[in-house]
N, C-alpha and C positions, 0 to 999 in steps of 0.2 A: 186295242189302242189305248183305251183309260189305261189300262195297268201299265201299260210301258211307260203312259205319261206320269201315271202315280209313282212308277220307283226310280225313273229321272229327276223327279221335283225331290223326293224324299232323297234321292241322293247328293243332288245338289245343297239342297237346305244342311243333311249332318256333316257332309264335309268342311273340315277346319285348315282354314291357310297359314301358316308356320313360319316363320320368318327366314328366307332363304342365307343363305353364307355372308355371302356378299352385303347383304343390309344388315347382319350380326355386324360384322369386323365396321361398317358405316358408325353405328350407334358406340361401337367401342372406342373408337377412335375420335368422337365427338366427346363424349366424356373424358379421355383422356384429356383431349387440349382442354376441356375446361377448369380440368382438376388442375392441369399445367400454369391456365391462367389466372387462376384463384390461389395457389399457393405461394406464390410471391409475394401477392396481396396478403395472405394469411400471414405469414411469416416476419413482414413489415409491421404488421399491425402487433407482434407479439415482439417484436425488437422495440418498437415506440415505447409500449409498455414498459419494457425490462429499464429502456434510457428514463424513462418519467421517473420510473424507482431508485434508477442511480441518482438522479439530480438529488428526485427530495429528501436520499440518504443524505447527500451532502450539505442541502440547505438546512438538515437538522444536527449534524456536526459543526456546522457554521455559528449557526442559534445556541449549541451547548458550549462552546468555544465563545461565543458571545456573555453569555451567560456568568460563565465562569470567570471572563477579565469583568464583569460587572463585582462580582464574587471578593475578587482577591484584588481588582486593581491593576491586572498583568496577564498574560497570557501565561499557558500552559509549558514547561518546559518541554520542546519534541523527546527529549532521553535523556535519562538518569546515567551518568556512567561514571565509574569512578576514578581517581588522577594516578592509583597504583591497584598493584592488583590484588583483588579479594581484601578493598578494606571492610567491608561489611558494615558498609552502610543502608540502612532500611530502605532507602528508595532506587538502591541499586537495576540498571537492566529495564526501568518502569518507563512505559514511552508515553507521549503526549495521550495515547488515544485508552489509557486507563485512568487520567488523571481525570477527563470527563464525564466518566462512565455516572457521578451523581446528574449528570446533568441531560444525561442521554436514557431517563428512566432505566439506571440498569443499577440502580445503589444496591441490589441484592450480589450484584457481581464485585461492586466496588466492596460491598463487605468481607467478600471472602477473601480478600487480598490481606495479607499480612505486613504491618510495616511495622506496628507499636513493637517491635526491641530487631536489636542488630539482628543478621543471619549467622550460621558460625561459617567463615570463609574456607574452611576445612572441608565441611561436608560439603558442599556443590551441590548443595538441594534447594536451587532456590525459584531458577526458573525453568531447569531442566533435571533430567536425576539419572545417575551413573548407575542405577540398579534397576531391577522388576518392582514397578511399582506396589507390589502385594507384598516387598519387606521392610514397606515403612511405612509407620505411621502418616492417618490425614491430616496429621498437623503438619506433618511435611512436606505436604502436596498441596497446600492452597493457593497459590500462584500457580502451578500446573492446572489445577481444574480451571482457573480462570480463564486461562489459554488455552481449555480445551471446549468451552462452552461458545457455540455459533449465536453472536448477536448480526442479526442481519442488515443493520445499520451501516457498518463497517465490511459489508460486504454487494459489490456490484451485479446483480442478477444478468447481467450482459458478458461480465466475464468468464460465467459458467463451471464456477469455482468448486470443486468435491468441498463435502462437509467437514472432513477430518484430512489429515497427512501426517504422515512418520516425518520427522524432524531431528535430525542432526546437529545440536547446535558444534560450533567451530570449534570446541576443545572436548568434544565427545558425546558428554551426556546428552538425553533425546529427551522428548517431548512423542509421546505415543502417536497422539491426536490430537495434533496442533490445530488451529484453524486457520486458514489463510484468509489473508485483508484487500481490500480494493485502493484502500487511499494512504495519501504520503504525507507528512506534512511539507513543505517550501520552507528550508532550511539556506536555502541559496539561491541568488540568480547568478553566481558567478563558479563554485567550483564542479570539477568534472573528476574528480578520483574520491572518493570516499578516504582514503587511505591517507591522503595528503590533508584535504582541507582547504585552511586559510593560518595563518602564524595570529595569536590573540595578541592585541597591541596590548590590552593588561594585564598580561602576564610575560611581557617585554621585560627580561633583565641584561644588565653588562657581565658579558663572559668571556673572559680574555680579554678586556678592551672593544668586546663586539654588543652590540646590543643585540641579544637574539632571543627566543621562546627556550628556557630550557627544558619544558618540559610537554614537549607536541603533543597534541592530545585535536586528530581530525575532527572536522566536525563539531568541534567547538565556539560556543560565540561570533555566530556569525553575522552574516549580511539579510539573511531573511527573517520571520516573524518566530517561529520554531525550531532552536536548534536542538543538540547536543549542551547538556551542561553539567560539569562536574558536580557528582552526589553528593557531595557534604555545600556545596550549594543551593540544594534543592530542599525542602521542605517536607513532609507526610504527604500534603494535599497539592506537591510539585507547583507549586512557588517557587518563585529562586530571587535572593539574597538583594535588595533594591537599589545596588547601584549595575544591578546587572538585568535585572530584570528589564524585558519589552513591554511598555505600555502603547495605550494606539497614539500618547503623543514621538515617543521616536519612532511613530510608521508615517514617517515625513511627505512621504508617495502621496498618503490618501489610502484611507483603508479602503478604498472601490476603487483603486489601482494596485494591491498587492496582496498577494494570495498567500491565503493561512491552509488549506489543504486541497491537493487533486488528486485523481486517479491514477493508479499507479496499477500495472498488467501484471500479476504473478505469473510465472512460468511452470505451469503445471506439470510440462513435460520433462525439465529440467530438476525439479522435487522428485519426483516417481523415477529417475535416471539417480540423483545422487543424495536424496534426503537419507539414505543410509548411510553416510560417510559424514566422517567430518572437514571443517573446511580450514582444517590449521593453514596458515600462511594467507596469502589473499585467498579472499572467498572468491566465489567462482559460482553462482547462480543468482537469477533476477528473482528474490524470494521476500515477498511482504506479510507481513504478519501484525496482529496489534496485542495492545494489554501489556507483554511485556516480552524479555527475551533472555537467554543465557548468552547471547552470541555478540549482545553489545553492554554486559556485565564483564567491562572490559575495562583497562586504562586508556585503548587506543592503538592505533596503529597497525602492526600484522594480525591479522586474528580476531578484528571489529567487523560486524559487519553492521554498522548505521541505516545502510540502504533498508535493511529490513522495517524503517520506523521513517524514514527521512529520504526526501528527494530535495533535487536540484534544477532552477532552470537553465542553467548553466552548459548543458549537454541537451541535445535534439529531443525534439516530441517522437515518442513510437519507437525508438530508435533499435526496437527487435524487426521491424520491416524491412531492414535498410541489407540484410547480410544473406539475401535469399538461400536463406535451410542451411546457412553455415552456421556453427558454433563457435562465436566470438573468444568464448571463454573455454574455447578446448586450451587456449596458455591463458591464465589470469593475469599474466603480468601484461596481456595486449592491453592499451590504454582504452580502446574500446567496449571490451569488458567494464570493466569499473564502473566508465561512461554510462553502459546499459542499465546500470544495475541502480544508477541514480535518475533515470532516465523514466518522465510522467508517461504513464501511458494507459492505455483501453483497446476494448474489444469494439468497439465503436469507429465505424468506418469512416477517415478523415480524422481526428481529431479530438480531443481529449474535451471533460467538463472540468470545471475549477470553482471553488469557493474563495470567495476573495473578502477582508476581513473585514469587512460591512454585514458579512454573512448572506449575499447574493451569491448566484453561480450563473456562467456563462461557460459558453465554449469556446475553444480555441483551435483552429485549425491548423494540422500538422507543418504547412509551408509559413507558417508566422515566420516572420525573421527574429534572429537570434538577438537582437538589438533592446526589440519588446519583448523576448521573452526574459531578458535580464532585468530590464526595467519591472516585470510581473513580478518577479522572484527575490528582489530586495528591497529594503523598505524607506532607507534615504538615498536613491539616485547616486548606489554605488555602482555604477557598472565600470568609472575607470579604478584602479587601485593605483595605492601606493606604490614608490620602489621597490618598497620590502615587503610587498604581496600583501598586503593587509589592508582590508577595505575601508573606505574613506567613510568616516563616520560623521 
């Protein structure tokens, strides 16, 4: 009798109870919904992030834009472009967001840029290059490095931008390892085609008995704080010439009601689909870039693409949401191509961030109406024009 109860007790005691089926798949399934209900969380909290990073890029492009009309007295020209083609002028192709690289602790990038003597307009080596970059000299390539170096400033961590892209500029020549950009400057609250523009009333001449622009050049002297301004206008340090230049007294608005740069969506899908081609005639992708370009080392017109340095508020917030998975620009001559391509926007659900030229940033959400977004975009309360299309100054 003791021994049976001894090896009952001693059986009972080493026996180990295992977790049956049923209570495994219980305890999996509990971890799963919690993993489920913490990741939203987790992922919120890493978007917050990413947005706190996009603002305080922009509040310190606001402060170096600041900075810099402290500096010179004026604001930065958005783009150097010249009024014919390949005059070889040194600041040719140079957009707003290289002119303040002294001011964006980046003067080690602002140095490598080369402006001190003309380019030869022959070779096409200036901000793109027709050959293997291993048969030319680095003197030839210093505006290329420039474009190839990631300042994370100028770039939105929400947008989830690759560090490098092949680049096609519009009359050929590439850029290996371009980097793409987050922000635009506000060039406009009124036009919607990059291609067209606005007609310059000082550069109004009688032709035939007609008063007209005879020499269009988009994108030019416009309604907003940064536009487009012809190169032999423009200065080394992109200054431009003081009866044309923008001080914060013609930001008639209130510079905390008009915005000096936003966010602007590159299309990453659309580079990787056509950054191997070029884009003679109208461009045909939502493509931002900063420092400088081959692509708006241009006179104007077919063959410009501005959008790469310059937006508009002129045309909808987000305006790649609106054509569910279609391709606007499978025809570039659709008006809403062009549209797109001027068109603020982010990876930010709802609604875009803005610097406005107090150098604050606020948001703006996508259903604004188009009224204030005109009123954001230019800088004396042009939103009616002239007869002759040219904004009331």
């Amino acid at each position: 009798m003791f021994a049976t109860s001894f090896t009952l007790l001693s059986t009972t005691r080493n026996s180990k109870r295992g977790f049956t089926l049923v209570e495994l798949l219980v305890v999996i399934g509990i971890i799963a919904i919690l993993i489920a209900l913490l990741l939203p969380a987790v992922n919120s909290a890493r978007e917050a992030a990413r947005r706190a990073q996009c603002i305080n890029n922009l509040k310190n492009i606001g402060l170096a834009v600041k900075n810099y009309e402290t500096a010179f007295n004026q604001y930065p020209s958005g783009a150097s472009a010249p009024k014919q083609v390949y005059v070889g002028h040194p600041s040719e192709g140079t957009m707003w967001s290289a002119f303040i690289l002294p001011y964006m602790d980046e003067t080690a990038t602002w140095d490598i840029l080369d402006f001190d003597k003309p380019h030869d307009p022959r070779a096409r080596m200036y901000w793109a290059n027709p050959a293997n970059y291993e048969d030319l000299p680095a003197s030839q390539l210093k505006q290329i490095i420039a474009c190839e170096k990631v300042i994370s400033s100028y770039r939105c961590p929400s947008a989830g931008l690759p560090e490098h892209m092949y680049d096609t500029s519009t009359h050929g020549p590439f850029v290996r390892d371009r980097v793409p950009g987050s922000y635009l400057a506000c060039a406009s609250g009124i036009v919607k085609d990059q291609n067209k523009g606005l007609r310059d009333p000082m550069r109004m001449e009688m032709i035939d008995g007609i008063r007209r622009d005879s020499t269009p050049r988009p994108m030019r002297y416009l309604d907003g704080v940064m536009f487009a301004v012809d190169s032999d206008d423009v200065e080394r340090s992109g200054t431009v010439i003081s009866k044309k230049r923008i001080t914060d007294v013609r930001v008639k608005d209130g510079t905390s009601r008009t915005v000096l740069v936003a966010e602007a969506l590159h299309d990453v899908a659309a580079q990787i689909r056509d950054g191997h081609k070029k884009e003679y005639g109208l461009v045909r992708k939502k493509d931002h870039w900063y420092i400088g370009s081959h692509s708006i080392w241009r006179p104007g017109g077919i063959g410009t693409d501005m959008s790469e340095a310059l937006g508009s508020f002129g045309v909808p917030l987000n305006m790649q949401t609106r054509f569910n998975n279609q391709n606007p620009c499978s025809s570039p001559s659709n008006p809403d191509c062009q549209a797109l391509q001027l068109s603020f926007s982010s990876a930010h659900v709802g609604g875009i961030n803005i610097c406005l030229c107090d150098g604050s940033v606020k948001r703006l959400e996508d259903d604004t109406d188009k009224e204030i977004l005109t009123a954001y975009g230019t800088r004396a309360s042009q939103e009616l024009l002239r007869k002759d299309d040219t904004p009331r100054r």
